[in-house]
C-alpha positions in Angstrom: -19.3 -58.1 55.2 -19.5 -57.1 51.6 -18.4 -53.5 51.0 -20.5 -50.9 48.2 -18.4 -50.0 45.6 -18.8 -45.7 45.4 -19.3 -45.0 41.3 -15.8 -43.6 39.8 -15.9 -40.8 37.5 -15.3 -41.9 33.8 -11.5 -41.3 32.4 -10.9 -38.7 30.9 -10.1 -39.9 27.2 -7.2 -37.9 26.3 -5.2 -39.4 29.7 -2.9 -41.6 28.3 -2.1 -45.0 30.0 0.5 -45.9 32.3 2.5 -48.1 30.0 2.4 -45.8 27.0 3.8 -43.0 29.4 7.1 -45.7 30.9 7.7 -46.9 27.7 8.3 -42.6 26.7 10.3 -41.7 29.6 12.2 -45.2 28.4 13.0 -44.4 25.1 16.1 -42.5 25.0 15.2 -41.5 21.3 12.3 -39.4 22.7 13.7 -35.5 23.3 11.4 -33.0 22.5 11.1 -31.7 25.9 15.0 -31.8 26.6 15.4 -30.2 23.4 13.3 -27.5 24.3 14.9 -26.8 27.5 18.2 -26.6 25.7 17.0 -24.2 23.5 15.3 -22.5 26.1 18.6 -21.6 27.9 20.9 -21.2 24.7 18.0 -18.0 23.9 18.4 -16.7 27.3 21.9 -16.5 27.0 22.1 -14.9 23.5 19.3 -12.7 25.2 21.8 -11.6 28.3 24.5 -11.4 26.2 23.3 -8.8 23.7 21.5 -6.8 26.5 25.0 -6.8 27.8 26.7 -5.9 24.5 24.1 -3.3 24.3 24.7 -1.2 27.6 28.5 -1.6 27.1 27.9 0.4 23.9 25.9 3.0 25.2 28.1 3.3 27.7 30.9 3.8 25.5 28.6 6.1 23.5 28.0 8.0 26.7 31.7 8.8 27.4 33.1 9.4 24.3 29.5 12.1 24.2 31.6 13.6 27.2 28.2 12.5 29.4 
């Protein structure tokens, strides 16, 4: 018994093949997106730290104001 092959829908031509997407995650050289996360955290701490620096001073501000 011979099965019917159901048409596939044509690859989308910006998908990038299988290999080309192994041989990436392979190459150790190839960081953009661990850079970015490292970056992404090293902003969220300078971010936390000044809104911390920030309330400390107005706090300050606030008690030497006699508040």
């Amino acid at each position: 018994m011979v099965r019917i092959k159901k048409n596939k829908p044509p690859i989308s031509g910006e998908a990038r093949s299988f290999r080309t997407v192994r041989r990436l995650n392979l190459n150790q050289t190839y960081l953009p997106l661990k850079i970015g996360v490292i970056a992404g955290y090293i902003l969220l701490g300078l971010l936390s730290a000044s809104t911390s620096m920030f309330g400390i001073l107005v706090g300050a501000l606030l008690r030497m104001a006699g508040f």
